[in-house]
C-alpha positions in Angstrom: 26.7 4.0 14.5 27.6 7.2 16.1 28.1 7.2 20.4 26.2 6.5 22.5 25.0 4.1 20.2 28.0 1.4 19.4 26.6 -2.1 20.0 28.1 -4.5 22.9 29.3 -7.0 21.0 29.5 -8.5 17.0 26.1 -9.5 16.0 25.9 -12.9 15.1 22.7 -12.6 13.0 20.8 -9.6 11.0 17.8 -10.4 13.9 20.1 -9.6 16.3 21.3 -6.3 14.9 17.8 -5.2 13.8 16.7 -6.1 17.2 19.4 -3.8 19.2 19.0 -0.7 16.9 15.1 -1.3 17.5 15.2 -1.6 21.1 17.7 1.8 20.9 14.8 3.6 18.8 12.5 2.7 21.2 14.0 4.7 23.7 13.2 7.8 21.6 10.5 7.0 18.8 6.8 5.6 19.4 6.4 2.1 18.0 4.3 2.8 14.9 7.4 5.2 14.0 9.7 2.3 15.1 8.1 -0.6 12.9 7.8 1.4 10.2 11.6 2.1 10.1 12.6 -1.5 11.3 9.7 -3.6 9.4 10.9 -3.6 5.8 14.4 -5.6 6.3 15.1 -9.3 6.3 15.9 -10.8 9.7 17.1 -13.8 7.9 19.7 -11.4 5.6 23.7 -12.2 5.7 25.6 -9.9 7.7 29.0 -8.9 5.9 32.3 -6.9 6.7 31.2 -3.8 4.6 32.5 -0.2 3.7 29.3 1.1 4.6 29.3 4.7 2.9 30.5 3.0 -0.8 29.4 6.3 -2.8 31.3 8.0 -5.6 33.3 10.7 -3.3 35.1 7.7 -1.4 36.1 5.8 -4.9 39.3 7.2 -6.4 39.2 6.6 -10.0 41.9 7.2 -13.0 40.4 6.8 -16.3 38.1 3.7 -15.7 40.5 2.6 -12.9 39.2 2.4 -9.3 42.7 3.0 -7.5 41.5 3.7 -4.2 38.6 3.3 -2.0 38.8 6.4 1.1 36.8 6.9 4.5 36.2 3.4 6.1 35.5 5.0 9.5 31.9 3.4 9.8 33.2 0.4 7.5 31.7 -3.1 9.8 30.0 -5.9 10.1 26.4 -5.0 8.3 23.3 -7.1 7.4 23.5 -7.3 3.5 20.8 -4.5 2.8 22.7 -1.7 4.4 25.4 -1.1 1.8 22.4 -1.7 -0.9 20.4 0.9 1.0 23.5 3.4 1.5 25.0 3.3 -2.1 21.3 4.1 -3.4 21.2 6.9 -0.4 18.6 9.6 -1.9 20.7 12.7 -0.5 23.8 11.5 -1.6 23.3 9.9 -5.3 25.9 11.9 -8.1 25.1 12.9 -11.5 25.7 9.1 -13.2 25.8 7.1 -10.0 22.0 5.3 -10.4 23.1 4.4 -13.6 25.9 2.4 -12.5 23.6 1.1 -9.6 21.1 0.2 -12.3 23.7 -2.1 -13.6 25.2 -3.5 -10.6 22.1 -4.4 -9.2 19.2 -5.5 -12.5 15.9 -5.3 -11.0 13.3 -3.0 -9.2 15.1 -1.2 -6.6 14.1 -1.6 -3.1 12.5 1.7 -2.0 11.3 0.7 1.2 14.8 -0.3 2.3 16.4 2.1 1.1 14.0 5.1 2.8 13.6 2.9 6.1 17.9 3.0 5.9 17.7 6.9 5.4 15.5 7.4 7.7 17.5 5.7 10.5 21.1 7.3 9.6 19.2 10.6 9.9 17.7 10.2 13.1 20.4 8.8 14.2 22.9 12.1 13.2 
């Protein structure tokens, strides 16, 4: 997250890191705004080391080869959503990227997530 907003401290739980960013949010957005944002994620979700902006102009590719992956300045520590919700960001998704989504992830895709993510990096820049 952008200054002023760079937690602490490592989170050692997605609660903890949902908590922080809603406490932050709070400072700036009325509650209804707040919990709709923060209310659609897991508290009991992973948190993983992550890339964190994993979309199509950050993966160098020769033929079918992936032979580099770029920009890992917001790379971190993430509850598992949040590369979920950024790869499937609606302002940044490439002719043939939900396609390959589609594939790497079988199933409905997660809507409110991904908005409530959208949302959050927006208000946040």
């Amino acid at each position: 997250m952008p200054f002023p907003w760079h937690p602490p401290h490592a989170f050692s739980s997605a609660k903890e890191y949902l908590d922080h960013y809603r406490d932050m949010f709070l400072e700036f957005c009325g509650p209804e705004h707040v919990e709709e944002l923060f209310g659609h994620f897991p508290t009991d979700a992973q948190v993983y080391f992550t890339h964190s902006d994993l979309l199509p102009g950050n993966i160098l590719v020769d033929g079918s080869k992936i032979t580099a992956i770029i920009d890992w300045e917001t790379a971190g520590y993430y509850p598992e959503f949040w590369e979920y919700c950024r790869m499937h960001d609606p302002g940044l998704i490439t002719p043939g990227w939900g396609h390959i989504l589609a594939r790497l992830f079988p199933g409905p895709r997660r809507e409110k997530e991904i908005r409530a993510v959208y949302q959050i990096v927006r208000d946040l820049h």
